[in-house]
ROTIKOL-412522 format. One record per residue: x, y, z of N, C-alpha, C, O in turn; chain. Coordinates in pm, whole numbers, plus 50000, padded with zeros to 5 digits. Atoms other than C-alpha are relative to their C-alpha. Last residue first. Layout:
// residues N
<<X; Y; Z>; <X; Y; Z>; <X; Y; Z>; <X; Y; Z>; "A">
...
END
This chain:
// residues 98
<<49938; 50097; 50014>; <68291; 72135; 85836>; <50100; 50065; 49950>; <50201; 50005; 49914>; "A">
<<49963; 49976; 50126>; <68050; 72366; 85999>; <50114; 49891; 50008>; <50148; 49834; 50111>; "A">
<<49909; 49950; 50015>; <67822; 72193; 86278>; <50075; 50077; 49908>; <49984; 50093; 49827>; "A">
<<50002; 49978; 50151>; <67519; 72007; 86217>; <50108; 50158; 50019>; <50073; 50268; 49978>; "A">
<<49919; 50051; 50066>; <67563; 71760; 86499>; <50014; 50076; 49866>; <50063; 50023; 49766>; "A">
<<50077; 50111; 50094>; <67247; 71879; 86645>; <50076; 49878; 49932>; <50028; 49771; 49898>; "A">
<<50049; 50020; 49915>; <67451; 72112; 86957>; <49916; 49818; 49904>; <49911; 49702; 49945>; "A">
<<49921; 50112; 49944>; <67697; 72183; 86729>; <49915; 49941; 50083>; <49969; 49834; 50111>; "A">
<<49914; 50076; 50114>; <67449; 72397; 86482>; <50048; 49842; 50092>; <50002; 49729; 50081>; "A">
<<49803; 49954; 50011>; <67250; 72502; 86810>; <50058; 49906; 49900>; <50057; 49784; 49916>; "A">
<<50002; 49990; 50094>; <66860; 72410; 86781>; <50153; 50054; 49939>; <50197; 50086; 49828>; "A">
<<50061; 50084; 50066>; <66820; 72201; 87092>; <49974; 50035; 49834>; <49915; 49957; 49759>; "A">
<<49922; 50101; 49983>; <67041; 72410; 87301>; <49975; 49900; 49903>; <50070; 49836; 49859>; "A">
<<49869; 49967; 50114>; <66911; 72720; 87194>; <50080; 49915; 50016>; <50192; 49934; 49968>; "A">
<<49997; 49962; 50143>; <66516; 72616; 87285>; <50169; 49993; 49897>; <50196; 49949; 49785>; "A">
<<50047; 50098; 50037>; <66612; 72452; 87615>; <50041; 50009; 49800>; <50118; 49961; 49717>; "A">
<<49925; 50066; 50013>; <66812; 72783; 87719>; <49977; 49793; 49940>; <50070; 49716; 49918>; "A">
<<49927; 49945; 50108>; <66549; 73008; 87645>; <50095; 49873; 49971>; <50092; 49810; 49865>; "A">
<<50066; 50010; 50130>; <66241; 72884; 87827>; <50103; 49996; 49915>; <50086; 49925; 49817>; "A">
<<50046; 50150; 49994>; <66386; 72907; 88162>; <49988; 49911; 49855>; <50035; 49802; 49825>; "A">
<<49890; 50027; 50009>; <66503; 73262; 88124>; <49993; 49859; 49974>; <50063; 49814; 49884>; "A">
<<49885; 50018; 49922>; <66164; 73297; 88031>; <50103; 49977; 49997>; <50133; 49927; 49888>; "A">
<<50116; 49930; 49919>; <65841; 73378; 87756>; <50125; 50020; 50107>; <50156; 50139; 50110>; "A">
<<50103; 50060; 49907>; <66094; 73324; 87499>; <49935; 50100; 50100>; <49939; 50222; 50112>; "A">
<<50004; 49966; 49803>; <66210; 73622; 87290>; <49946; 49865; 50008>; <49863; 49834; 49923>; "A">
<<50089; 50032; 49975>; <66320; 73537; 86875>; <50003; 50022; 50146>; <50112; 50011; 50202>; "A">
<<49990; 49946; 49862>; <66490; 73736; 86642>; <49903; 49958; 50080>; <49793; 50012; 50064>; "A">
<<50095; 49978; 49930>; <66523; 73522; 86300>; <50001; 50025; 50152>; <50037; 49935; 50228>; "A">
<<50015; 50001; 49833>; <66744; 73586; 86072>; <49909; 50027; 50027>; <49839; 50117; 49979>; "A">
<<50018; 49901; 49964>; <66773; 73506; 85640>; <50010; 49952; 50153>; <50033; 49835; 50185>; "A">
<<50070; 49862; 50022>; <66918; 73373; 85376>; <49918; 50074; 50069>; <49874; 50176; 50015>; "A">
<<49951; 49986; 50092>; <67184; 73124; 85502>; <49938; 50099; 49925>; <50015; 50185; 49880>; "A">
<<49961; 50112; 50100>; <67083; 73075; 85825>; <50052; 50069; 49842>; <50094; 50185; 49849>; "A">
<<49978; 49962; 50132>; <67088; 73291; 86144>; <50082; 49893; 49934>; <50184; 49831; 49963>; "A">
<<49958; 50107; 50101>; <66890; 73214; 86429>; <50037; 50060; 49867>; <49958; 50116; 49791>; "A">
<<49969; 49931; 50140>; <66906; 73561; 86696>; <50063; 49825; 49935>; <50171; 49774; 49963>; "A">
<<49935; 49983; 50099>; <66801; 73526; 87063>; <49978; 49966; 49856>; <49864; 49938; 49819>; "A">
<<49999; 49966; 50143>; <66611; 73686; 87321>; <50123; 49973; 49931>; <50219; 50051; 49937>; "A">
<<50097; 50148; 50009>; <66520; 73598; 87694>; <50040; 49989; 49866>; <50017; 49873; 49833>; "A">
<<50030; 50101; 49916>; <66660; 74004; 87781>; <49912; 49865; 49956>; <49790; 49883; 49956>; "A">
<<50171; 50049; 49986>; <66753; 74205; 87515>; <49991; 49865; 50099>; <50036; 49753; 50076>; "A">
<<50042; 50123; 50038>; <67087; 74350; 87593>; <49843; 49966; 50015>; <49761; 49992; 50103>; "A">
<<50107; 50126; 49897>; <67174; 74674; 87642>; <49980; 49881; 49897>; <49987; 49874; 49774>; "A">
<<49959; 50053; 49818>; <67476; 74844; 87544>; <49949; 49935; 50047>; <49990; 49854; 50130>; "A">
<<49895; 49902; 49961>; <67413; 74877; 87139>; <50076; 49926; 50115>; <50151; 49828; 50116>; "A">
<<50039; 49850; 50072>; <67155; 74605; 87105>; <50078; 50102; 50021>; <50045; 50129; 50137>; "A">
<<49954; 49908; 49938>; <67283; 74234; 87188>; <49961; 50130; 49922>; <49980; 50138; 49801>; "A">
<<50021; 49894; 50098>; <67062; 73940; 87106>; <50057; 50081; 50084>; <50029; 50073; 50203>; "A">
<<50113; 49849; 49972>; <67202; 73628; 87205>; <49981; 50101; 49937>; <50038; 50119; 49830>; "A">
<<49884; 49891; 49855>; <67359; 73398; 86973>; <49873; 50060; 50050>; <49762; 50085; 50003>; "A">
<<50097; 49944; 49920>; <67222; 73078; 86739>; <50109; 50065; 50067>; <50223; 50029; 50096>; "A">
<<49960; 49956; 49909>; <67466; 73005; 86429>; <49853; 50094; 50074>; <49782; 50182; 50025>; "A">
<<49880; 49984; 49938>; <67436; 72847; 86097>; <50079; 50040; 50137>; <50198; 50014; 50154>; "A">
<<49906; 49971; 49930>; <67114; 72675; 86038>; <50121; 50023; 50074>; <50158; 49960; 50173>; "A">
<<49965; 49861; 50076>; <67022; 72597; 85721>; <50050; 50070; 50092>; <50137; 50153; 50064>; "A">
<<49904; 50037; 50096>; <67016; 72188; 85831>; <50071; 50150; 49934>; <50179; 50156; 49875>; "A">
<<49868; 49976; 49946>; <66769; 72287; 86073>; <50177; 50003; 49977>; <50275; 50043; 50041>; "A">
<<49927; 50126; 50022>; <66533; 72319; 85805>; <50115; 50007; 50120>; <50212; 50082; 50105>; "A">
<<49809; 49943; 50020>; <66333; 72673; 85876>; <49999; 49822; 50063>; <49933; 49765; 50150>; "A">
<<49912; 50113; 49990>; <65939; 72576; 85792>; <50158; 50073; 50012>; <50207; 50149; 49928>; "A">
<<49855; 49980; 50036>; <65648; 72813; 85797>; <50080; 49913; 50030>; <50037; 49845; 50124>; "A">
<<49933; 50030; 49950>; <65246; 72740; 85855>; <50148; 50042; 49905>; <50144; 50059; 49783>; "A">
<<49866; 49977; 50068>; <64968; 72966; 85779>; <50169; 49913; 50053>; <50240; 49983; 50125>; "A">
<<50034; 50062; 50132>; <64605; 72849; 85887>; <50110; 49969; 49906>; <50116; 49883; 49819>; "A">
<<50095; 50150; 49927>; <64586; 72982; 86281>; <50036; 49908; 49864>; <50049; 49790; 49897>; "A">
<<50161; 49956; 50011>; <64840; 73262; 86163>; <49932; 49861; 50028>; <49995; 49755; 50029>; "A">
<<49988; 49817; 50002>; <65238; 73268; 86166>; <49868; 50073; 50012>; <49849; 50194; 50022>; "A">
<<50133; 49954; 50081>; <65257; 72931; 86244>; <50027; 50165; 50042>; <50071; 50241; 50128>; "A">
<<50055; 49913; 49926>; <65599; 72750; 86292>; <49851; 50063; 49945>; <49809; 50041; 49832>; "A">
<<50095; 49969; 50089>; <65789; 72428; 86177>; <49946; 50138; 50127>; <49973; 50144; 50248>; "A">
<<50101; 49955; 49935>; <66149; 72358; 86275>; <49846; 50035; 49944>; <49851; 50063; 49825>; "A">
<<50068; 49894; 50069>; <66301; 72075; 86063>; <49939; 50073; 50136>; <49888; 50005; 50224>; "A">
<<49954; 49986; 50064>; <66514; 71742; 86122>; <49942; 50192; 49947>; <49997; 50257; 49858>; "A">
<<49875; 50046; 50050>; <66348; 71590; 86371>; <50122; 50090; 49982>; <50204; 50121; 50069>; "A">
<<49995; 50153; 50030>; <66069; 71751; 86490>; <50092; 50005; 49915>; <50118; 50096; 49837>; "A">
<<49893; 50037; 50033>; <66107; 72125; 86685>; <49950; 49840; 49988>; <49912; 49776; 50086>; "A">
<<50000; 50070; 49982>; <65770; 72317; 86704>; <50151; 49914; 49942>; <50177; 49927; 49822>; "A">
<<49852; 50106; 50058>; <65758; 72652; 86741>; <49957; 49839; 50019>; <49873; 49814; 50105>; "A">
<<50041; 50086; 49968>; <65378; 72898; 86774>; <50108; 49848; 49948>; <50076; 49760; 49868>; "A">
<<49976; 50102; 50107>; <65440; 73231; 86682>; <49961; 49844; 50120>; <49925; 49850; 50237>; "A">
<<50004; 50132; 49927>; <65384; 73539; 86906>; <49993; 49920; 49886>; <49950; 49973; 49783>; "A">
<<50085; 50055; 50005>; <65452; 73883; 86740>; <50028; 49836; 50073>; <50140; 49790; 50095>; "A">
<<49979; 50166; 49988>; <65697; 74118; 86859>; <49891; 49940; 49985>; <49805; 49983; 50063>; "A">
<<50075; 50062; 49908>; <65730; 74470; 86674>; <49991; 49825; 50018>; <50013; 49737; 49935>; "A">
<<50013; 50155; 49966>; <65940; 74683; 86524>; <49920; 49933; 50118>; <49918; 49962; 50237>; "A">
<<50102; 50071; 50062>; <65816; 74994; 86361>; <50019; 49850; 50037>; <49949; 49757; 49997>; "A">
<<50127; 50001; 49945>; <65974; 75255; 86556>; <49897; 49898; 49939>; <49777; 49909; 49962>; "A">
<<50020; 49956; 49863>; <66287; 75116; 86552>; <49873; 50023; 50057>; <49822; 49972; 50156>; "A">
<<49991; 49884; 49940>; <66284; 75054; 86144>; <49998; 49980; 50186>; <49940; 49874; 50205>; "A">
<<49853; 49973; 50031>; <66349; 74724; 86010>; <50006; 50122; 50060>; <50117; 50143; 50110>; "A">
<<50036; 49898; 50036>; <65998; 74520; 86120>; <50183; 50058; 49986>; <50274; 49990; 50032>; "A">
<<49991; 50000; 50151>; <65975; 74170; 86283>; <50029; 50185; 50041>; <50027; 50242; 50150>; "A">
<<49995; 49887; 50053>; <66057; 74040; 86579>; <50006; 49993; 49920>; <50068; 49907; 49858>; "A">
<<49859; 49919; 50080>; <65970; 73725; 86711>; <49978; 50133; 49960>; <49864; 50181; 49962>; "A">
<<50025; 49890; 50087>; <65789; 73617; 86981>; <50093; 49982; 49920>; <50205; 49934; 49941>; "A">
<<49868; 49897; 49999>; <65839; 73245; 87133>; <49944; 50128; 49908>; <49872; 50101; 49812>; "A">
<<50061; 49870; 50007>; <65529; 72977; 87229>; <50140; 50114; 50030>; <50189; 50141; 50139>; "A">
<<50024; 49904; 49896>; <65636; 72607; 87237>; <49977; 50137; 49941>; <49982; 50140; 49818>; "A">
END
């Protein structure tokens, strides 16, 4: 399915690009360009949360963090979200901490 992520470290420089997810098996795969594909192992994943910013909250938007790095991602909907973080949640896969 179709989720932004954020990139960029500064405030004024972050921005959401559209990606293109696909959840098989064992692995997410994503495209970052018509030609460029990326891989996060679900296996590296330690913990999906919402995204909280000071006071406000980002609405549709949460935060995969694995072992070297996070990824801030919006669905398009509320709808959208809860599929996604159910289906990539440590406990949710069986890949829990031990």
């Amino acid at each position: 399915g179709q989720l932004k992520e954020k990139k960029g470290r500064w405030k004024f420089l972050e921005r959401w690009k559209t990606r293109y997810f696909t959840l098989s098996g064992s692995q997410i795969t994503y495209s970052k360009s018509d030609s460029r594909k990326e891989t996060l192992p679900v296996r590296e994943i330690q913990s999906v949360k919402a995204v909280h910013k000071g006071i406000r909250d980002i609405p549709k938007a949460f935060e995969i963090f694995t072992t070297d790095q996070n990824y801030v991602l919006k669905a398009k909907g509320q709808q959208n979200i809860e599929p996604w973080v159910q289906c990539i949640h440590p406990s949710s896969c069986g890949q829990g901490s031990e």
